[in-house]
C-alpha positions as CSV (number, residue, x, y, z in Angstrom):
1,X,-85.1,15.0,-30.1
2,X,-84.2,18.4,-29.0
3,X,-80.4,19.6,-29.7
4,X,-78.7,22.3,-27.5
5,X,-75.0,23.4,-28.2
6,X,-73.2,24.8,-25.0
7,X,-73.9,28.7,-26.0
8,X,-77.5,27.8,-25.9
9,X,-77.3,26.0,-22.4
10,X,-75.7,29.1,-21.0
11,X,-78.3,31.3,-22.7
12,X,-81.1,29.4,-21.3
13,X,-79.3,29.5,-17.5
14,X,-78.5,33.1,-17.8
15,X,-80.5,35.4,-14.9
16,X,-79.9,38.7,-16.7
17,X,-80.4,37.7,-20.1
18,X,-82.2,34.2,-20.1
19,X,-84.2,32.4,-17.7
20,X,-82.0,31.8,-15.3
21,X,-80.9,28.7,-13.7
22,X,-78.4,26.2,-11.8
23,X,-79.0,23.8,-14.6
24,X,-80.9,22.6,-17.6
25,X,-82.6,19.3,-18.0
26,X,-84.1,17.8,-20.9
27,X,-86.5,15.0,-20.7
28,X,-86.7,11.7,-23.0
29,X,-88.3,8.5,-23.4
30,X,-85.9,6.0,-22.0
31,X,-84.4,4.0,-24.9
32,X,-82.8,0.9,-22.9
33,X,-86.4,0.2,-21.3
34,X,-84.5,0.3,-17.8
35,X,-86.8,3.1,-16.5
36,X,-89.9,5.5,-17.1
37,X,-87.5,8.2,-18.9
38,X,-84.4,9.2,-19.3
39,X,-82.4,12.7,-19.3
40,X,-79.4,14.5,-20.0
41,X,-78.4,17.0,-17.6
42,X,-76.3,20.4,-18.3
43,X,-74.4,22.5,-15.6
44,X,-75.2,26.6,-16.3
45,X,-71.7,27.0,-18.1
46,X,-73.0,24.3,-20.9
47,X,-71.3,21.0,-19.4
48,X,-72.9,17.5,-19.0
49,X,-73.1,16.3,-15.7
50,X,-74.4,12.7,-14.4
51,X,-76.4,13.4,-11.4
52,X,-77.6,16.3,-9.6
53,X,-79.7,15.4,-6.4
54,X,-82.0,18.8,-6.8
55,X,-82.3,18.4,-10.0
56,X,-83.6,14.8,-9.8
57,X,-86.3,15.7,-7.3
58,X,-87.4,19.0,-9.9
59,X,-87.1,16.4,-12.7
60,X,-90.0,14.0,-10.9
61,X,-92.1,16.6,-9.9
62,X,-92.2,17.7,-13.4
63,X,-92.8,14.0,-15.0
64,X,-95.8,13.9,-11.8
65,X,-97.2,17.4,-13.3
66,X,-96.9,16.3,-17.1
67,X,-98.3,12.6,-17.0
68,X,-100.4,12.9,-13.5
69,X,-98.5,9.8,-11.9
70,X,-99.2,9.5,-8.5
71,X,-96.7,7.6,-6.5
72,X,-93.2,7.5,-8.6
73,X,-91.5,7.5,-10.8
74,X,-87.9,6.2,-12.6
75,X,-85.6,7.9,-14.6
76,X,-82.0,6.8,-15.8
77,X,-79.4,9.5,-15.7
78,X,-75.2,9.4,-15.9
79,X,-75.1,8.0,-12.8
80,X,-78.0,5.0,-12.6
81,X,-81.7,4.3,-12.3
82,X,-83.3,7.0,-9.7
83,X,-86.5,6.0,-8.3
84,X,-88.5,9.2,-7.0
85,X,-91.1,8.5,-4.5
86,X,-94.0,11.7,-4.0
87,X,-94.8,12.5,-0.6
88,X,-97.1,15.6,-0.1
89,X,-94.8,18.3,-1.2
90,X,-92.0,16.4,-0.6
91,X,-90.0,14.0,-3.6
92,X,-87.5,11.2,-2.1
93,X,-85.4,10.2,-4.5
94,X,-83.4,6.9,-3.9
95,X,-79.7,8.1,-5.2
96,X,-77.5,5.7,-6.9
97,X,-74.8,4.1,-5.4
98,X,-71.9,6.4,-3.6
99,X,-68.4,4.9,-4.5
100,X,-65.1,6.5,-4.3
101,X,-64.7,7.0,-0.9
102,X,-61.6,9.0,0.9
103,X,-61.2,9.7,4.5
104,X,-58.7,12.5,6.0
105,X,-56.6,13.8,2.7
106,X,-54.7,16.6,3.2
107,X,-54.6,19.2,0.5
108,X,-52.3,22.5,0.0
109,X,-54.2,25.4,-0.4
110,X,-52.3,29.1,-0.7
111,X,-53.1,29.9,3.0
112,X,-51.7,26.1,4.0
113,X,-52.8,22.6,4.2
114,X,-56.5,21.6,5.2
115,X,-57.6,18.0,5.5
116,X,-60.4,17.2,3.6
117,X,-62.8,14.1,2.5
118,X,-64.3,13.0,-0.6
119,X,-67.2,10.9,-2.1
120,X,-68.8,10.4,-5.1
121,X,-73.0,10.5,-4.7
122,X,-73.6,10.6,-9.0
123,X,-70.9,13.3,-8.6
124,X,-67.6,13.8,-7.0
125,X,-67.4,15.4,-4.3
126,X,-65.2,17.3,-0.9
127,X,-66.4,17.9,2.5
128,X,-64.5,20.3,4.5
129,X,-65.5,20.5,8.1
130,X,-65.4,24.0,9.7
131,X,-65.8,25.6,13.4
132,X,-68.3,29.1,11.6
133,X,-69.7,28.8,7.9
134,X,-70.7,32.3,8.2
135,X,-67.0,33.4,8.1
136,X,-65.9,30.8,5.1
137,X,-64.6,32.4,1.8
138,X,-66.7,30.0,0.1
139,X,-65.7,31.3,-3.6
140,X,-62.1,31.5,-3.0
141,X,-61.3,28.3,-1.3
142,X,-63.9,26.1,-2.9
143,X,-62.6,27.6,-6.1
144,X,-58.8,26.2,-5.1
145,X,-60.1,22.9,-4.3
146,X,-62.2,22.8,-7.1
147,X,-59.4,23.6,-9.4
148,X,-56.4,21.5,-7.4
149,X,-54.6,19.0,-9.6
150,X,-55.0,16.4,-6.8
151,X,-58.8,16.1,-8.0
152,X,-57.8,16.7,-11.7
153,X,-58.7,16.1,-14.5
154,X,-62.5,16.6,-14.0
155,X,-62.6,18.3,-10.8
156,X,-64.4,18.2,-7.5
157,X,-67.6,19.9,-5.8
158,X,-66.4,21.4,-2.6
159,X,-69.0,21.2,0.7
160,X,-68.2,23.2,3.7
161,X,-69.5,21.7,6.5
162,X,-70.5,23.1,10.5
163,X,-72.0,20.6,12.7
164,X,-75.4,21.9,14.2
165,X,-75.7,19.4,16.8
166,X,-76.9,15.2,16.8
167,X,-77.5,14.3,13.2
168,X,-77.6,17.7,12.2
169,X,-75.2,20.0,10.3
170,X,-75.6,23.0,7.9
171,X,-73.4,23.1,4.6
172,X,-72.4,25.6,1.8
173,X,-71.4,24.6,-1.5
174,X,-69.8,25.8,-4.0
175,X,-70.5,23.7,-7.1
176,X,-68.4,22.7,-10.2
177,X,-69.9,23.8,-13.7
178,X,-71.9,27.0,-11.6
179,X,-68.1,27.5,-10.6
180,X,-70.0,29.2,-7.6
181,X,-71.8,28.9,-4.6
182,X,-75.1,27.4,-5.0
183,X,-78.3,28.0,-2.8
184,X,-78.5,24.3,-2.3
185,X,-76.8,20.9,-3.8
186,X,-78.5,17.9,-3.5
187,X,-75.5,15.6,-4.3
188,X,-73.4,17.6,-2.0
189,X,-75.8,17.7,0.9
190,X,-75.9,13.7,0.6
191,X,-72.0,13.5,0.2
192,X,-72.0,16.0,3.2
193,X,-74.3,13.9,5.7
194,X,-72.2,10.3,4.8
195,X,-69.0,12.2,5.5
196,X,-70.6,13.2,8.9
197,X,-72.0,10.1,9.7
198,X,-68.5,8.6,9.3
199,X,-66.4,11.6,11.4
200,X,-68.9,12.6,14.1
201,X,-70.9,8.8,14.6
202,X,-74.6,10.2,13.3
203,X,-77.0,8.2,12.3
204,X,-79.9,8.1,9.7
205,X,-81.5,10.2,8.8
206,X,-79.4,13.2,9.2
207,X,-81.3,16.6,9.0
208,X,-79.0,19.2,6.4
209,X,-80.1,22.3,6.3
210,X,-78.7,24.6,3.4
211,X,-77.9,28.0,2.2
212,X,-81.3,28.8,1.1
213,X,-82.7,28.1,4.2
214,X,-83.9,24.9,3.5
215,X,-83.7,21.2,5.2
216,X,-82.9,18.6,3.6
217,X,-83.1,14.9,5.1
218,X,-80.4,12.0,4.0
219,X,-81.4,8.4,4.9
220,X,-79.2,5.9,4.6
221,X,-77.3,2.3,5.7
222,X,-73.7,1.7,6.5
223,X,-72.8,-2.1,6.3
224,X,-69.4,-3.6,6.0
225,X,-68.0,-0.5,5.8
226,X,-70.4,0.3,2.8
227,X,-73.1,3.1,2.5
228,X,-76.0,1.7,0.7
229,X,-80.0,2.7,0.4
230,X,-79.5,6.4,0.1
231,X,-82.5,8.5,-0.1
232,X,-82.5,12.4,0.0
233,X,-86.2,13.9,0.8
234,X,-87.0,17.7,0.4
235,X,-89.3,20.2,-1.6
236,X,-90.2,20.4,-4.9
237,X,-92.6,22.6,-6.5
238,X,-93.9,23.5,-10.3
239,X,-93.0,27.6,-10.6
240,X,-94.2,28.0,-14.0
241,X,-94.1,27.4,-17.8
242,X,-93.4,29.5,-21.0
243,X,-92.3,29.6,-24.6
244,X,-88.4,30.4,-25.0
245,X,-87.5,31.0,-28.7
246,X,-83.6,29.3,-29.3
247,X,-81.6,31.2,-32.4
């Protein structure tokens, strides 16, 4: 088994002085027999987190590269079993159950009240809806809702969120445990299409295009007031492999 304390994470996710990454995932055998493997997942600042929807689609296309598996594969993380399915390029991962589910909360920011929503997809998160993401101060308000004691103790993922047009929309997030904005979420982007499909009557799938530049699609049912069968489907591709020597 391979050990890493939380300076080590943060070495390893460093851009300047380590690799340089979002997160850090380290592959296992699964012990319960409930899946193919298992992993435990660490945020860049060193802190475990159950489920990270990017990360779960990097995950299976590195299992596919290391064992040659074809069609997919099943890991059990913090959150549940994910089944990845390989499709080309593309990796559809079936997320684990979303739960936790708040419609219209109003929270008090320093520049006044904004009414949010939240879900939990493997992690928690807040969707903001907003007229121009261009102009959002993603750092400083995701950072105050990140950090408001109404999501305390552990804290929330914040999603900003302009609708594109049907069953489209284009997010920002800024991510708990980066404490940042990220180039893309794959939890958030899921929590972000639910909450739409709720407040503006979309339908699956819902096309969620991202910071990098990227679309993501979220399929999904809603039954008895109850999202269930959630897939997220985008890219995922091997960049390369080396030898990093931990002191």
């Amino acid at each position: 088994k391979l050990f890493l304390n939380k300076d080590q994470v943060v070495r390893l996710c460093d851009r300047h002085k380590g690799i340089g990454a979002d997160g850090l995932i380290i592959l296992m055998p699964c012990a319960s027999g409930k899946a193919n493997w298992t992993w435990t997942f660490f945020n860049s600042d060193g802190s475990k987190a159950d489920m990270c929807g990017n990360g779960a689609r990097c995950f299976a296309r590195f299992i596919q590269r290391l064992t040659g598996v074809r069609d997919q594969v099943t890991f059990e993380t913090g959150a549940g079993i994910i089944t990845a399915q390989f499709l080309g390029d593309l990796v559809t991962i079936t997320m684990t159950q979303p739960k936790d589910l708040k419609m219209n909360e109003e929270v008090f920011l320093s520049s006044g009240p904004v009414t949010v929503h939240s879900i939990n997809t493997g992690v928690p998160h807040t969707v903001l809806f907003v007229s121009n993401l261009d102009n959002i101060r993603v750092q400083d308000i995701g950072a105050q809702i990140r950090w408001h004691p109404q999501f305390a103790p552990a804290g929330t993922n914040v999603n900003f969120v302009q609708v594109m047009g049907p069953n489209s929309i284009r997010i920002r997030t800024y991510e708990r445990g980066v404490e940042g904005e990220t180039l893309a979420c794959g939890t958030g982007v899921t929590a972000s299409a639910l909450i739409s499909s709720i407040t503006q009557g979309f339908h699956s799938p819902i096309q969620v295009k991202v910071k990098s530049g990227d679309t993501l699609e979220v399929g999904f049912k809603f039954e008895n007031h109850n999202f269930k069968d959630v897939t997220l489907t985008g890219p995922a591709e091997f960049v390369f492999e080396g030898k990093f020597f931990i002191s």
